[in-house]
ZARO-840200 format. One record per residue (C-alpha): x, y, z; residue in one letter; residue number from 1. Coordinates in Angstrom, 2 decimals. Layout:
REM residues N
(node (X; Y; Z); A; NUM),
...
REM end
This chain:
REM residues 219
(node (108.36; 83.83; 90.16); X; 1),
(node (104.77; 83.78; 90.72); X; 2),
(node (103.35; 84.71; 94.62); X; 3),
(node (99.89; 84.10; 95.88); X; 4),
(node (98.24; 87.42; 97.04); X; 5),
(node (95.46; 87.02; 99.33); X; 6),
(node (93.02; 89.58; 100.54); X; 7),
(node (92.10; 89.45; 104.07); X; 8),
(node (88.44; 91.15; 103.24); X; 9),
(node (87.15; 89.08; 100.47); X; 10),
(node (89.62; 85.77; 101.08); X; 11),
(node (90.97; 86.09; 97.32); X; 12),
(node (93.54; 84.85; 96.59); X; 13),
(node (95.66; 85.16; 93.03); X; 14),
(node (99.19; 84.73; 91.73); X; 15),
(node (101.47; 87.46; 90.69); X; 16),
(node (104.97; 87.78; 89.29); X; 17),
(node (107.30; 88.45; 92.14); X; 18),
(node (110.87; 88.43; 92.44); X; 19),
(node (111.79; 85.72; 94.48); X; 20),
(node (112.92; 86.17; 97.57); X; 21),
(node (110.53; 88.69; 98.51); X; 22),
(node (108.10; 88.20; 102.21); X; 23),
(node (105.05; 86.36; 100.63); X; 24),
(node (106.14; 85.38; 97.54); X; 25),
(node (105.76; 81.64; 96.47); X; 26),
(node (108.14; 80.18; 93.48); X; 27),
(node (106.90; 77.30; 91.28); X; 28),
(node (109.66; 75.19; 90.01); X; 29),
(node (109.20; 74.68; 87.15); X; 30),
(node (107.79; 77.81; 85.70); X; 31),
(node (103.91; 77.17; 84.30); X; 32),
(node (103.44; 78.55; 81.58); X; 33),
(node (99.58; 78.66; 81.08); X; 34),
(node (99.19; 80.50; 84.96); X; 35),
(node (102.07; 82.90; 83.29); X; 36),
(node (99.83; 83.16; 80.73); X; 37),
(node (96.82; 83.74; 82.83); X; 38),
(node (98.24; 85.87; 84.81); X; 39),
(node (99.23; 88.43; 82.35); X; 40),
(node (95.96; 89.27; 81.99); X; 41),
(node (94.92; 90.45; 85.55); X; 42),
(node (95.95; 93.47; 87.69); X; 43),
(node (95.46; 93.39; 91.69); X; 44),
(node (93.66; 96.85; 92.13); X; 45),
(node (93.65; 99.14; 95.71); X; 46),
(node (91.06; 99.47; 97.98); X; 47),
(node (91.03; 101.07; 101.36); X; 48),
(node (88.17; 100.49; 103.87); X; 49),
(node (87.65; 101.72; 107.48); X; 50),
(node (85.73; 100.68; 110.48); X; 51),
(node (84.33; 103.41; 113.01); X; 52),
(node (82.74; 102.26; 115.96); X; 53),
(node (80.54; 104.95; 117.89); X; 54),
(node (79.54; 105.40; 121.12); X; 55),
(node (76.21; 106.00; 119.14); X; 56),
(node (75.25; 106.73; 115.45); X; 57),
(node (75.98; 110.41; 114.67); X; 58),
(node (72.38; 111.13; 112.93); X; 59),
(node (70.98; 110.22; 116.10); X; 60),
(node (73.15; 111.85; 118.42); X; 61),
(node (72.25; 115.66; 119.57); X; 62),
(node (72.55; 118.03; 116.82); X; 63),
(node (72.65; 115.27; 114.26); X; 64),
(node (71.26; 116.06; 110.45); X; 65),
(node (67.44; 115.06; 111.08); X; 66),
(node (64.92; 115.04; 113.32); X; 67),
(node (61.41; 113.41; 113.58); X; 68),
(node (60.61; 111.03; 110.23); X; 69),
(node (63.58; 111.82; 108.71); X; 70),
(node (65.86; 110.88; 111.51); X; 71),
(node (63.77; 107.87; 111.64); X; 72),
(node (64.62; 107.28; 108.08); X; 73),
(node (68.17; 107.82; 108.34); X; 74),
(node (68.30; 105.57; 111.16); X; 75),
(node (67.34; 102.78; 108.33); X; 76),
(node (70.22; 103.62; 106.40); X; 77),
(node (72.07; 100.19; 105.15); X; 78),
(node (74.34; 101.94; 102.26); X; 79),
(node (75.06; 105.68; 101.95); X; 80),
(node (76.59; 107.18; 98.61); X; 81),
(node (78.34; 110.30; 99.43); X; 82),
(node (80.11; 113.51; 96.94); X; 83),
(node (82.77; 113.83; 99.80); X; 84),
(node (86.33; 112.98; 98.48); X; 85),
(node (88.24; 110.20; 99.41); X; 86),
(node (85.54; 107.95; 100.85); X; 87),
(node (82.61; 108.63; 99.05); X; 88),
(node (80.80; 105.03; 100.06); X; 89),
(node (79.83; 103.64; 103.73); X; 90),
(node (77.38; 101.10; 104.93); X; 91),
(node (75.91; 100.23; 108.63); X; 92),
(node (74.90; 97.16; 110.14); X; 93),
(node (71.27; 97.90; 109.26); X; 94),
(node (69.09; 96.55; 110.25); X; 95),
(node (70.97; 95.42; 113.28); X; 96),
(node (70.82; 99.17; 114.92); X; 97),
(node (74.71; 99.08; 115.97); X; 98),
(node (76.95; 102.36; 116.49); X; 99),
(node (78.89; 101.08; 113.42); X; 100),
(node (79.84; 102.74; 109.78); X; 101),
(node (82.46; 101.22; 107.24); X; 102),
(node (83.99; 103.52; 104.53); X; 103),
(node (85.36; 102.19; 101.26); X; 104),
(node (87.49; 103.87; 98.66); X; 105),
(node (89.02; 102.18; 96.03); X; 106),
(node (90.87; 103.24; 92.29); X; 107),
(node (92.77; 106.00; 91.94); X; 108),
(node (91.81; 107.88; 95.29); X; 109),
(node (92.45; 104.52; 97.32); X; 110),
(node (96.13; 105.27; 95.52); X; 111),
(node (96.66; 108.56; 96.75); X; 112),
(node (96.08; 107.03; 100.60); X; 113),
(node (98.87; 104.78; 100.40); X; 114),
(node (101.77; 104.97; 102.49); X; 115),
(node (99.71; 107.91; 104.38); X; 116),
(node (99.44; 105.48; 107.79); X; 117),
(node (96.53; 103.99; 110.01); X; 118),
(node (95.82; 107.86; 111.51); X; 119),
(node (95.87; 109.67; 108.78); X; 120),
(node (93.71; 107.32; 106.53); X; 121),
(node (91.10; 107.03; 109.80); X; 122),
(node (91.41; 111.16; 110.09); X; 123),
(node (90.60; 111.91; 106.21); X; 124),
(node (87.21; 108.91; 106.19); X; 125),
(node (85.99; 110.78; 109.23); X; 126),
(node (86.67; 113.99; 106.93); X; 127),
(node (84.32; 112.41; 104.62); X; 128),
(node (81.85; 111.24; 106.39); X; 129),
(node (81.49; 114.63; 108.62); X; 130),
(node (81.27; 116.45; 104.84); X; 131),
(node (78.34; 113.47; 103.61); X; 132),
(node (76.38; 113.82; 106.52); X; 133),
(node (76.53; 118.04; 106.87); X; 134),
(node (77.13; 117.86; 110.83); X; 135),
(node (80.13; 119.70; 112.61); X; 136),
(node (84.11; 117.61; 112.67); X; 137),
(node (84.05; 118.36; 116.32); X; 138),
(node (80.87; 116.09; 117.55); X; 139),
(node (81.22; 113.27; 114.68); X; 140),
(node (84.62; 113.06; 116.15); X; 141),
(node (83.47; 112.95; 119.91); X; 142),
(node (81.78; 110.35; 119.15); X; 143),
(node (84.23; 107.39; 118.00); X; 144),
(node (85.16; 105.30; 120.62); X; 145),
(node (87.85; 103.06; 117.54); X; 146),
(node (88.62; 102.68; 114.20); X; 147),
(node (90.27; 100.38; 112.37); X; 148),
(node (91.82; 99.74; 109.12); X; 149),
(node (94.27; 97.71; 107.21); X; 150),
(node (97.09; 98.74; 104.44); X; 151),
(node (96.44; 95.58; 102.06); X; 152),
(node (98.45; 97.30; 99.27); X; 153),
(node (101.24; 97.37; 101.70); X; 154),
(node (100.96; 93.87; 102.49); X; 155),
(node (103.40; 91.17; 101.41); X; 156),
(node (100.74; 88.62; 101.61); X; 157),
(node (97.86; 90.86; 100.09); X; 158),
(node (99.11; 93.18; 97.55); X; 159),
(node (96.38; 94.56; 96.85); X; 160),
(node (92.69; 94.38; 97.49); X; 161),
(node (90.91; 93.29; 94.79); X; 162),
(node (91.31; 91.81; 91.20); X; 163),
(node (90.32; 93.38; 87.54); X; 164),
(node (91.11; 92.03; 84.11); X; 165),
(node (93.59; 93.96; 81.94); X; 166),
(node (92.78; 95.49; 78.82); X; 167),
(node (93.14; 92.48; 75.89); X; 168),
(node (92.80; 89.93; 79.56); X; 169),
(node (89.11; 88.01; 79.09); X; 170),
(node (88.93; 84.51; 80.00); X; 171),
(node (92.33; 84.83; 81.96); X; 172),
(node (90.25; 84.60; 85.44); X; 173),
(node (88.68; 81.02; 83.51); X; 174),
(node (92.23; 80.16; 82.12); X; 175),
(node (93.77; 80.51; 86.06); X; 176),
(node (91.28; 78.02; 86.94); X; 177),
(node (91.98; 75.32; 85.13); X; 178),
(node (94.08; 72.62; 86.85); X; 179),
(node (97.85; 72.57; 85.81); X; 180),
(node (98.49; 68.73; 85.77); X; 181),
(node (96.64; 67.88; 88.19); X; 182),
(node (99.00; 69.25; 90.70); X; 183),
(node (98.33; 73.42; 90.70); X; 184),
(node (95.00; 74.42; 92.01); X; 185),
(node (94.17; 78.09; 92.23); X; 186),
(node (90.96; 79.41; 94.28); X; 187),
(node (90.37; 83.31; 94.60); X; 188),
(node (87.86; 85.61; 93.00); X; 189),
(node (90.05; 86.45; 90.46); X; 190),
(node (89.24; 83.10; 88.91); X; 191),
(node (85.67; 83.56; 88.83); X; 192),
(node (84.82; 85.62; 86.17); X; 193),
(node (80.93; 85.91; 86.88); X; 194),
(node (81.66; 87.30; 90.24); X; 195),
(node (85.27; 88.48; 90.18); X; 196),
(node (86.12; 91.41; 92.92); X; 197),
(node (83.49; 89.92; 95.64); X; 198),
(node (82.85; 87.40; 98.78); X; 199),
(node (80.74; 84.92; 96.54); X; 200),
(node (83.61; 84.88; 94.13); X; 201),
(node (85.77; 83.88; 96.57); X; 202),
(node (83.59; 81.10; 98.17); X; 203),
(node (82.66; 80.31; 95.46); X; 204),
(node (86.07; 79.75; 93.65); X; 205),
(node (86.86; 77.59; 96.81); X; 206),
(node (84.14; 75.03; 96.30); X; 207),
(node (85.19; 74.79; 92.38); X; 208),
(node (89.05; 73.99; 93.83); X; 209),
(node (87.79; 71.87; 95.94); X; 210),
(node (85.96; 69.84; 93.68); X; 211),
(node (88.85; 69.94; 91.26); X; 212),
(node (91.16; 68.90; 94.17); X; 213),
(node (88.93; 65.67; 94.58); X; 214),
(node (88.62; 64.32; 91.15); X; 215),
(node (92.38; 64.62; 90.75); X; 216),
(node (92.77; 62.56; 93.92); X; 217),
(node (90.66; 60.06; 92.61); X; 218),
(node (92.04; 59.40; 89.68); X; 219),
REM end
């Protein structure tokens, strides 16, 4: 049977083959073949991403990794790129100056966090980020006053983070968009394939089902 996952970061939603029964899953009856069809063509890939709030940004706490113009600098920072494994990428609030960092993973090393739990995924990003920005484990960690994250892989209604076509799969994100009958609608950013894996996908998506939704109504 086919389930709808749906990502609580980007709002995507897509179907996948699940076995009925299962928490989340959806069942179509009867079975459509062209969303089968569709559907064999995407995969629902892993992500994991992590919020640490600060009681103030490590680079500008005492003994951070700059001083003077380049603290100043750093202090600008919107997106950092990192070599530290596990969560290589984080962003900031920039340029609202907020005590905040998000890590992202995704792919294989996203993988080998799962099942790992909420502590142990929050202890290895602040593992990272200690190693991208060079100062000592003890004072990035004195500073967090929270972290959060979510297991989306783990969740029945989520499955996964984020869409990607299969090998042999173009066009199925365009052929899960179409209308089956006039009755099936599908919205997610697996369906756009212009902007498949983000936000605007996923707004955007909505507004096409939307409109799709309407012209069937008025028919």
């Amino acid at each position: 049977m086919y389930g709808c996952r749906k990502s609580l970061t980007t709002g995507s939603c897509i179907a996948g083959i699940q076995p009925a029964g299962e928490p989340g899953a959806l069942a179509f009856d009867p079975d459509p073949p062209p969303v089968r069809r569709a559907l064999a063509g995407l995969v629902m890939g892993n992500a994991v991403r992590v919020a640490i709030r600060f009681r103030e940004p490590p680079w500008e706490a005492p003994g951070g990794p700059a001083r003077g113009d380049a603290a100043e600098r750093l202090a600008r920072t919107s997106f950092l790129r990192t070599h530290a494994h596990g969560f290589p990428t984080w962003w900031t609030a920039y340029p609202l100056r907020v005590p905040l960092m998000v890590g992202w993973t995704g792919g294989p090393p996203a993988d080998a966090l799962a099942g790992r739990g909420t502590d142990a995924i929050i202890d290895a990003a602040i593992s990272a980020l200690v190693k991208g920005l060079g100062m000592p484990r003890r004072r990035v960690a004195s500073l967090v006053l929270g972290a959060w994250t979510h297991d989306w892989r783990s969740d029945p209604h989520a499955r996964g983070a984020y869409s990607y076509v299969r090998v042999g799969g173009v066009g199925s994100g365009r052929r899960l968009a179409r209308p089956v009958e006039g009755t099936l609608f599908f919205a997610g950013e697996a369906t756009e394939e212009d902007l498949s894996g983000t936000v605007e996908g996923a707004l955007a998506s909505g507004l096409r089902a939307a409109r799709q939704v309407d012209k069937a109504l008025r028919r």
